[in-house]
PAGU-71935 format. One line per 2 residues: number of its first residue (from 1); for each residue x, y, z of C-alpha. Coordinates in Angstrom, 1 decimal. Example, Ala and Ser with C-alpha at 12.3 -4.5 7.8 and 13.67 -1.06 7.14 Angstrom:
1) 12.3:-4.5:7.8 ~ 13.7:-1.1:7.1
END
This chain:
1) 215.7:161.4:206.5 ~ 217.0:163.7:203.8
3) 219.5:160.8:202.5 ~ 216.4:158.9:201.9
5) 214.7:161.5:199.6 ~ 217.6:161.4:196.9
7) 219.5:158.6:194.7 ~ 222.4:158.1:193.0
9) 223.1:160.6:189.9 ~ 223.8:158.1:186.7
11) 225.0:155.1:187.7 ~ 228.3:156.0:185.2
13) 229.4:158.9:186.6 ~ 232.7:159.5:188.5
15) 233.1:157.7:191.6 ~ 235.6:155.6:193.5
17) 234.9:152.2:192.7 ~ 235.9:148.6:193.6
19) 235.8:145.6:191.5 ~ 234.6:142.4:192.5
21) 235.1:139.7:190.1 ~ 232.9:137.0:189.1
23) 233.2:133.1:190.0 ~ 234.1:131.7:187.0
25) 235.9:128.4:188.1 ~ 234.8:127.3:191.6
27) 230.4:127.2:190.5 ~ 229.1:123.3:190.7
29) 227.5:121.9:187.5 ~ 224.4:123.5:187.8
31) 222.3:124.2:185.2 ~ 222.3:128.0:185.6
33) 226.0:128.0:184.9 ~ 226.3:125.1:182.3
35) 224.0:126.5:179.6 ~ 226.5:129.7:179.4
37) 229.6:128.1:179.9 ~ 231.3:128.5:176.4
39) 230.5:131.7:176.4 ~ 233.0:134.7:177.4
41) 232.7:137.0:180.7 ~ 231.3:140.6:179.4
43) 230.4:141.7:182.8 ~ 231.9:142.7:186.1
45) 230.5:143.9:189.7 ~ 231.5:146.8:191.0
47) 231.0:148.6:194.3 ~ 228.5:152.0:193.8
49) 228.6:153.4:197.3 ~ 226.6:151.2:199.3
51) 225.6:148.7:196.5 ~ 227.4:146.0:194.3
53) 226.6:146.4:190.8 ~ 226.8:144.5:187.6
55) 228.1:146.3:184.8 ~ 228.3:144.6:181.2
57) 230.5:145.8:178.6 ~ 228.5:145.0:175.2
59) 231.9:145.0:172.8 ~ 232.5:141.6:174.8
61) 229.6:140.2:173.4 ~ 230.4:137.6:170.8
63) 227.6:134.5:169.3 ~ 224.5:134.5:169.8
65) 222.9:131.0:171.0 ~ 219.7:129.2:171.3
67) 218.0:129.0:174.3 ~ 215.2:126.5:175.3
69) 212.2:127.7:177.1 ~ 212.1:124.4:179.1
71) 215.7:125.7:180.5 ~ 213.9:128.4:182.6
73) 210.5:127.3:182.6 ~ 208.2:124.0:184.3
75) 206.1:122.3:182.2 ~ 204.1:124.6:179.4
77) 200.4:124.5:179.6 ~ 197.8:125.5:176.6
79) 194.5:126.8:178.2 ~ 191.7:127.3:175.9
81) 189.7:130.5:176.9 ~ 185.9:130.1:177.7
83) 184.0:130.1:174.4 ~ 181.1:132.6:175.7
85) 180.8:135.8:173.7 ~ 181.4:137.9:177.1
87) 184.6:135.8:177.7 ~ 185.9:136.9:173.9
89) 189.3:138.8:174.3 ~ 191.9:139.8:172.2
91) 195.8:139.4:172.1 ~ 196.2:141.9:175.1
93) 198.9:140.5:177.7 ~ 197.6:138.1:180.5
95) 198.5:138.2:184.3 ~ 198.4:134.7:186.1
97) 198.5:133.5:189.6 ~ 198.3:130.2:191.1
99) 194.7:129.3:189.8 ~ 193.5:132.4:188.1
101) 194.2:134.4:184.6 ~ 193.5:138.1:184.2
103) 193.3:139.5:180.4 ~ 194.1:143.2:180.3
105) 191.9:145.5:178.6 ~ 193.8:146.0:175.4
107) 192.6:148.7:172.9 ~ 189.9:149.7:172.4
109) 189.8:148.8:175.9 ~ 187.4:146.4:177.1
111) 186.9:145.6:180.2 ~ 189.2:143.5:181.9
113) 188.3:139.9:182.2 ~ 188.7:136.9:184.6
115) 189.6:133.2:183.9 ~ 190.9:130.5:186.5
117) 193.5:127.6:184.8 ~ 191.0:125.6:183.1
119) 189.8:128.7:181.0 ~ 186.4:129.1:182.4
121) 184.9:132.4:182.4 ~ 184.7:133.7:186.0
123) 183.4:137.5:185.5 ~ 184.1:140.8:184.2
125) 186.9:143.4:186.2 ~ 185.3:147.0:186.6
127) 183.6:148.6:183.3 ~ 184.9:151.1:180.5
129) 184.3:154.8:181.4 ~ 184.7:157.6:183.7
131) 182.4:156.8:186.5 ~ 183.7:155.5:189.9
133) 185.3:151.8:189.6 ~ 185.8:152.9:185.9
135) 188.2:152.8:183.5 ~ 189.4:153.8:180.3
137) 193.3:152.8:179.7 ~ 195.1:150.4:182.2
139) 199.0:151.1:182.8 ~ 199.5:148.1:185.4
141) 197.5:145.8:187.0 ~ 198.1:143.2:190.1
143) 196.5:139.5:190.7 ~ 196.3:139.2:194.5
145) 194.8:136.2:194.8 ~ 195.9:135.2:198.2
147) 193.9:138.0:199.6 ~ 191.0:137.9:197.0
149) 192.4:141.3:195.7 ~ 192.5:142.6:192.2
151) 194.1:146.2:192.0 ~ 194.1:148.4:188.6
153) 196.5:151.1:187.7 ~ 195.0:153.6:185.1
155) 196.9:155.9:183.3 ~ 197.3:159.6:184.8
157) 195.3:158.7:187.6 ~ 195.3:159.7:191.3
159) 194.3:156.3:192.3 ~ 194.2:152.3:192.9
161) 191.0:150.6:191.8 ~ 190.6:147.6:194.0
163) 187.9:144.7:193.1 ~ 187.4:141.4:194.6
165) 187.8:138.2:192.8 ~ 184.2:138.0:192.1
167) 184.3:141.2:190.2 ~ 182.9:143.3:193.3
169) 184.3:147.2:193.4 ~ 185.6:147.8:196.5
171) 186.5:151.4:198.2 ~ 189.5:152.8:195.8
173) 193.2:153.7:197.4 ~ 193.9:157.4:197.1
175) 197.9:157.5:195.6 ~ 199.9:160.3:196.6
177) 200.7:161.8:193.7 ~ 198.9:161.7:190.2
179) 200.5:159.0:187.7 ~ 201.3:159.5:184.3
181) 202.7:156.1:183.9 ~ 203.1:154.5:186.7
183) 204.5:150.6:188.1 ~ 203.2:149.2:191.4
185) 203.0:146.7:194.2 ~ 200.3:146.5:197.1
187) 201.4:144.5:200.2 ~ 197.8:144.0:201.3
189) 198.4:141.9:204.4 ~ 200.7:144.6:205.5
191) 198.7:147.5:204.4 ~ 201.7:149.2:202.3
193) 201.3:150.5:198.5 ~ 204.8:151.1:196.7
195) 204.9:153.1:193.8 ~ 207.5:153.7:190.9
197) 206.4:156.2:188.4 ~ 207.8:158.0:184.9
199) 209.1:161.5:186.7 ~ 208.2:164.1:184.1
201) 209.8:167.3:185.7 ~ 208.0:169.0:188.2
203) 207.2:165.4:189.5 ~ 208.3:165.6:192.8
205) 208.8:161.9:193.1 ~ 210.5:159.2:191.2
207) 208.9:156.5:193.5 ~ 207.1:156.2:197.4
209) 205.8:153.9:199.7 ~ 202.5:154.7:201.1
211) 199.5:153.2:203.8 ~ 196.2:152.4:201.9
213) 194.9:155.6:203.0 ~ 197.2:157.5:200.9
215) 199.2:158.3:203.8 ~ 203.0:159.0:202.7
217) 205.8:156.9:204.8 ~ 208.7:157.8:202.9
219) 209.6:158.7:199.1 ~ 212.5:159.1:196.6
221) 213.1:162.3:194.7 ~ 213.4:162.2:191.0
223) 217.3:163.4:190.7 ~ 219.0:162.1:187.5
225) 215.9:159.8:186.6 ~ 213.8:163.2:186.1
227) 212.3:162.1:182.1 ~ 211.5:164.8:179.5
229) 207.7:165.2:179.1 ~ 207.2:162.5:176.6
231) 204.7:159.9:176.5 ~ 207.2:157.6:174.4
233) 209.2:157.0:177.6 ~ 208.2:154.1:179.8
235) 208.7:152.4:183.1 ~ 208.9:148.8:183.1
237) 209.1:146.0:185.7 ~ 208.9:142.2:184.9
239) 208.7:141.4:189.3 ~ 210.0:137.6:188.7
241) 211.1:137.7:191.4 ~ 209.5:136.7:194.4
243) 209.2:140.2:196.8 ~ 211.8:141.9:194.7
245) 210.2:145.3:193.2 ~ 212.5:145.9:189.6
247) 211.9:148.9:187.9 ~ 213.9:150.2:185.2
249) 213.1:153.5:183.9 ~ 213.0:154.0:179.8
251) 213.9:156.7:178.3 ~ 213.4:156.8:174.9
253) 213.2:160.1:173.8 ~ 216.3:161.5:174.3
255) 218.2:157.8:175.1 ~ 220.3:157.8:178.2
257) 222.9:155.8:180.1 ~ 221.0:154.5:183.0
259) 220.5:151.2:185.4 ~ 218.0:148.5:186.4
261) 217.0:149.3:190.0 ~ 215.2:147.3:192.6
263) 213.0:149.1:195.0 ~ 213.6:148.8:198.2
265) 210.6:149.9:200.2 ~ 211.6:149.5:203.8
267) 214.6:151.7:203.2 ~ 212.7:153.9:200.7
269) 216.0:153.9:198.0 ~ 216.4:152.4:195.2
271) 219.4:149.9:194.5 ~ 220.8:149.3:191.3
273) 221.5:146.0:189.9 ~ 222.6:146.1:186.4
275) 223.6:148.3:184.0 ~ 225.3:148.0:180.0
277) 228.2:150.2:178.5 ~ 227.5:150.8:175.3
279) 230.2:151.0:172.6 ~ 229.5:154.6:171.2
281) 228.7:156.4:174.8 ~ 227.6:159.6:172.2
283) 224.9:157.5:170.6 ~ 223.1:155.4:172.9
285) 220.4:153.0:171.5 ~ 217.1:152.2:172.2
287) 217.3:149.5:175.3 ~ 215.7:148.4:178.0
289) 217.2:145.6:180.8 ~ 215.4:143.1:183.1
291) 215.9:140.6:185.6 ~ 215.0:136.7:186.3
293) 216.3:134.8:189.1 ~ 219.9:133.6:187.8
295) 220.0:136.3:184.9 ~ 220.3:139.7:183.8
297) 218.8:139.9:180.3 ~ 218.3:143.1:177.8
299) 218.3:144.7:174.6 ~ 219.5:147.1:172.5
301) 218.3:148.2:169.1 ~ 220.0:150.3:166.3
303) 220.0:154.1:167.0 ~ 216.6:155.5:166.0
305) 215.9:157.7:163.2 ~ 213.4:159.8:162.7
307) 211.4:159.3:159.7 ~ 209.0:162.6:159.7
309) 209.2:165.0:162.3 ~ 208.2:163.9:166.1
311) 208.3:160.2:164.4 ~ 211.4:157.8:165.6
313) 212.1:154.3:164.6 ~ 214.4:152.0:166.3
315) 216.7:149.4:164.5 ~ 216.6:145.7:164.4
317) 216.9:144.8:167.7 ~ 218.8:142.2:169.9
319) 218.6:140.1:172.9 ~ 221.5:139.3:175.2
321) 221.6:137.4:178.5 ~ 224.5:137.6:181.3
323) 224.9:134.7:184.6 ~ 224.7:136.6:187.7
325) 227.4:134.8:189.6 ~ 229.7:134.0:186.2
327) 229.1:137.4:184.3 ~ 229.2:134.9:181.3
329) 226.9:136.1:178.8 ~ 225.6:136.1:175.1
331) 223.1:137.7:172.4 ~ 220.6:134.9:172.2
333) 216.9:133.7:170.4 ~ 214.5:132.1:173.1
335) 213.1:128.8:171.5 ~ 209.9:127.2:172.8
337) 210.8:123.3:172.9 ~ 207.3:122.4:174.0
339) 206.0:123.7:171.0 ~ 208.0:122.7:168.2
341) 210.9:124.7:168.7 ~ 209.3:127.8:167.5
343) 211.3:131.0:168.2 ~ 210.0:133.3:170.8
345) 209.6:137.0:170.0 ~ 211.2:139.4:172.3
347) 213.0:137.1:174.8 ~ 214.6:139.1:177.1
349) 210.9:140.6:178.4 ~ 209.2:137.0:177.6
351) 208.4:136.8:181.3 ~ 206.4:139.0:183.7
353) 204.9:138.2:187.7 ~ 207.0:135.1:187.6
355) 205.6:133.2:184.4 ~ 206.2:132.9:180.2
357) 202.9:134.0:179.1 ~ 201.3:133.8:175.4
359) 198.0:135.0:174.7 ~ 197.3:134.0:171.2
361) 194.4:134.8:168.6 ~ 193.0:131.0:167.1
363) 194.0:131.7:163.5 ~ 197.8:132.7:164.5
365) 197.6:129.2:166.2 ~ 196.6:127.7:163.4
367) 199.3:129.5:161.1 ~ 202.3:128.9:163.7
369) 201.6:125.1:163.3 ~ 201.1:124.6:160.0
371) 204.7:126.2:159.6 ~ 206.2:123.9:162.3
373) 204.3:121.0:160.4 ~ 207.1:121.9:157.8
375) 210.0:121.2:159.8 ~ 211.7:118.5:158.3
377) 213.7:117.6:161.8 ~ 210.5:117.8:163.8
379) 210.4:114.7:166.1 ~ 207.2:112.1:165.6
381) 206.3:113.0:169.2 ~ 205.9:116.4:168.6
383) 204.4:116.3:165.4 ~ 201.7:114.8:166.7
385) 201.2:116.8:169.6 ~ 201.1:119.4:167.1
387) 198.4:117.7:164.9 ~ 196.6:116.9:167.7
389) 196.2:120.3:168.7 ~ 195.4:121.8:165.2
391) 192.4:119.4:164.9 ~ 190.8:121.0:167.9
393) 191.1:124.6:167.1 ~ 188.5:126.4:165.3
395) 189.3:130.1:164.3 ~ 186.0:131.2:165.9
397) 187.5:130.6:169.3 ~ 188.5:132.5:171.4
399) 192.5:133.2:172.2 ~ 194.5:130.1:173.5
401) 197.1:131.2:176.8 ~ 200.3:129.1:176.4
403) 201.9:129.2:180.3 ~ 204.5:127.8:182.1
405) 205.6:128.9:185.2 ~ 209.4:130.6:185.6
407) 211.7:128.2:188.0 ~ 212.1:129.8:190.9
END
């Protein structure tokens, strides 16, 4: 249907609206709403035609607090990769699954590589180069291990590489439309591929849902989320959610109001979730929002400068987190308590496909604990947990994956 092809213009635009407020006095002592309970409300839903939306106000923003990983997270496990100098990989991100790891390609890109959870070497995903089942840069990858699947998303390509979990290349899946950078999900038991690309104009799709033979069953027209022709923009989705597609669309270059969307694929629209007023609508930062279950979390950075022409830098840049059901919220630093309360870098996209993921290099180990080592309020427990662990590491091993799976 024609309604289906197109989306809401910006999200901020003029529309009647109808506020719903948040429950900020009848929610039981869970832990979701205890850890932000001192905190003030900066957020709001409100009704966008068909869709209720959270919109956050960042002038209502006040401390920033600490946050401990163990808060969102099960029990954190430290997986030493296979020692084997085809196994070698470097600080590129990691995709897990129940029993399996998959390190991306990185750059220079390698191959990608497979693990399972006790760090054993399994085989090599696809090869570098132009060939069929080849590859040169990856944009997005899935772990299907359910249905012994791998699929690979390279950059500006008109197709899904598919592998088995033994490293066989299988018969590609033919995409309807050629990606520049593209975000994915393959339903493989039901035969369905959905797609959410960057929609440089003349893109005649934002996002689509598609068979396996490349057969179209519906699609979504770029409208307002049409992005200038810059590589710098992105589109990102962190899918911690289980069978909830999020994709948020980053433009960088110019900056934009916009929203965090969730695909959905049987309706072929996407619904927005989530979006941020910013206090100077004229000069809109670098930013970029995500979603875990109980939270909406983001950041913003300073307003970028360019330094020499066609070169911007961003600002120092800052976290915030916001309850779904209180709209209570905060700036805040992500701490890792199972490994000696060392902050974690870039908290709000800390966790991707449903887990907190750290693929680290041996002598960055090595440093990170030698400074906790100096922490003169470090418990006994964890000080030797954390001498323990420095007497095994060697720097000629290969990376360590911290992991903990994201409570559901």
């Amino acid at each position: 249907m024609e309604a289906n092809k197109r989306i809401l213009g910006g999200l901020l635009i003029t529309v009647a609206i109808v506020s719903f407020s948040c429950m900020t006095g009848n929610k039981k002592n869970t832990q979701s709403g205890d850890i932000l309970n001192n905190c003030p409300v900066v957020a709001q839903y409100v009704q966008v035609g068909d869709d209720k939306v959270m919109v956050c106000d960042q002038k209502l923003f006040a401390d920033t607090i600490r946050l401990p990983l163990s808060f969102f997270t099960e029990e954190m496990q430290i997986i030493k990769l296979d020692n084997r100098d085809e196994a070698l990989v470097g600080q590129t991100a990691i995709t897990a699954s129940e029993n399996y790891l998959l390190a991306h390609s990185g750059y220079p890109p390698k191959p990608f590589k497979l693990f399972d959870k006790t760090g054993k070497f399994l085989t090599e995903i696809g090869s570098i180069g132009q060939g069929p089942s080849e590859y040169q840069s990856v944009y997005d990858a899935q772990l299907d291990e359910a249905n012994d699947r791998i699929y690979l998303m390279p950059w500006q390509s008109q197709k899904l590489l598919v592998y088995d979990l033994k490293g066989k290349s299988l018969d590609p899946i033919p995409l309807c439309l050629r990606c520049p950078k593209a975000k994915f999900r393959v339903d493989t038991q039901a035969g369905t591929v959905a797609v959410v690309l960057l929609p440089f104009k003349g893109i005649p799709a934002v996002a689509w849902t598609q068979d396996l033979k490349g057969n179209r069953l519906n699609y979504i027209e770029p409208g307002y989320l049409e992005a200038p022709m810059d590589f710098s923009n992105e589109v990102t989705s962190g899918k911690n959610i289980p069978g909830v597609f999020d994709v948020n669309i980053l433009c960088i270059a110019p900056t934009r109001v916009d929203s965090l969307y969730r695909y959905d694929t049987e309706k072929g629209r996407l619904q927005p979730t989530f979006t941020l007023k910013f206090p100077d609508a004229d000069n809109i930062p670098w930013h970029n929002y995500s979603e875990w279950p109980d939270f909406f979390t983001g950041n913003t950075s300073a307003p970028p400068v360019e330094i020499e022409p066609g070169m911007l830098v961003g600002g120092e840049t800052i976290h915030y987190i916001v309850d779904k059901q209180t709209c209570k919220g905060a700036y805040f630093k992500l701490f890792n308590d199972f490994f000696g309360n060392q902050e974690i870098g870039w908290p709000s996209g800390a966790f991707s496909n449903g887990y907190y993921i750290n693929n680290i290099e041996p002598g960055n180990l090595l440093s990170n604990i030698e400074t906790l080592l100096q922490e003169k309020d470090l418990t006994e427990s964890m000080r030797k947990k954390l001498t323990d662990l420095q007497a095994t590491i060697d720097e000629n091993d290969n990376n360590y994956v911290f992991i903990a799976r994201l409570k559901k």
